[in-house]
Phi, psi and omega in degrees: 000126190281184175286314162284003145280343174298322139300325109339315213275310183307315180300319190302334167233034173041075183227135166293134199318338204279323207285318185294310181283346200257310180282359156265011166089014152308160176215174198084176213258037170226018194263030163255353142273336143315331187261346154346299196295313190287304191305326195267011186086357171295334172212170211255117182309152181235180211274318145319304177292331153307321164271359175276300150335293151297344183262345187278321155323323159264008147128345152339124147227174174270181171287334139354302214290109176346000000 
Protein backbone atom coordinates (compact mmCIF):
# COMPACT_ATOMS: atom_id res chain seq x y z
CA UNK A 1 0.00 0.00 0.00
CA UNK A 2 1.60 3.16 -1.23
CA UNK A 3 1.60 6.30 0.98
CA UNK A 4 -1.09 8.07 -0.64
CA UNK A 5 -3.39 5.04 -0.79
CA UNK A 6 -2.78 4.92 2.87
CA UNK A 7 -4.05 8.51 3.02
CA UNK A 8 -7.38 8.03 0.87
CA UNK A 9 -8.02 4.92 2.80
CA UNK A 10 -7.91 6.88 6.24
CA UNK A 11 -10.02 10.00 4.52
CA UNK A 12 -12.35 7.23 3.26
CA UNK A 13 -13.18 6.22 6.22
CA UNK A 14 -13.28 9.38 7.88
CA UNK A 15 -10.43 9.50 10.66
CA UNK A 16 -8.53 11.78 12.12
CA UNK A 17 -4.45 10.53 12.03
CA UNK A 18 -4.79 10.67 15.59
CA UNK A 19 -7.93 7.97 15.10
CA UNK A 20 -6.03 5.89 12.32
CA UNK A 21 -2.90 5.50 13.77
CA UNK A 22 -4.52 4.65 17.47
CA UNK A 23 -6.94 2.05 15.26
CA UNK A 24 -3.75 0.35 13.83
CA UNK A 25 -2.63 -0.25 17.15
CA UNK A 26 0.12 2.53 17.60
CA UNK A 27 0.55 3.99 20.93
CA UNK A 28 1.82 7.05 22.49
CA UNK A 29 1.82 10.98 22.63
CA UNK A 30 2.80 11.20 18.71
CA UNK A 31 0.43 9.80 16.92
CA UNK A 32 -0.47 11.98 14.73
CA UNK A 33 3.03 12.10 13.33
CA UNK A 34 3.14 8.55 12.89
CA UNK A 35 0.56 8.71 10.67
CA UNK A 36 2.61 11.80 8.65
CA UNK A 37 5.03 9.49 8.52
CA UNK A 38 3.08 6.41 7.11
CA UNK A 39 1.15 8.87 4.37
CA UNK A 40 4.56 10.56 3.33
CA UNK A 41 6.46 7.12 2.92
CA UNK A 42 9.01 8.04 6.16
CA UNK A 43 7.80 5.17 7.83
CA UNK A 44 7.02 1.94 6.68
CA UNK A 45 3.33 0.00 6.79
CA UNK A 46 4.07 -3.00 8.11
CA UNK A 47 1.74 -5.98 7.05
CA UNK A 48 -0.49 -6.46 9.66
CA UNK A 49 -1.40 -2.96 9.98
CA UNK A 50 -2.02 -3.05 6.68
CA UNK A 51 -4.50 -6.08 6.30
CA UNK A 52 -6.38 -3.72 9.34
CA UNK A 53 -6.54 -1.25 6.88
CA UNK A 54 -8.46 -3.80 4.13
CA UNK A 55 -10.54 -5.28 6.55
CA UNK A 56 -11.97 -1.68 8.01
CA UNK A 57 -12.32 -0.63 4.17
CA UNK A 58 -14.06 -3.58 3.68
CA UNK A 59 -16.32 -2.98 6.43
CA UNK A 60 -14.89 -4.68 9.62
CA UNK A 61 -15.17 -2.28 12.68
CA UNK A 62 -14.19 -3.13 16.07
CA UNK A 63 -16.00 -2.47 19.45
CA UNK A 64 -13.56 0.29 19.43
CA UNK A 65 -14.40 2.33 16.90
CA UNK A 66 -14.36 6.11 16.74
Amino acid sequence: MTPSQIKAARKALGLTQAEMTAMLGYQGDNLKQMMRDLETGRRPLREPQRRLIEAYLDGYRPADWP
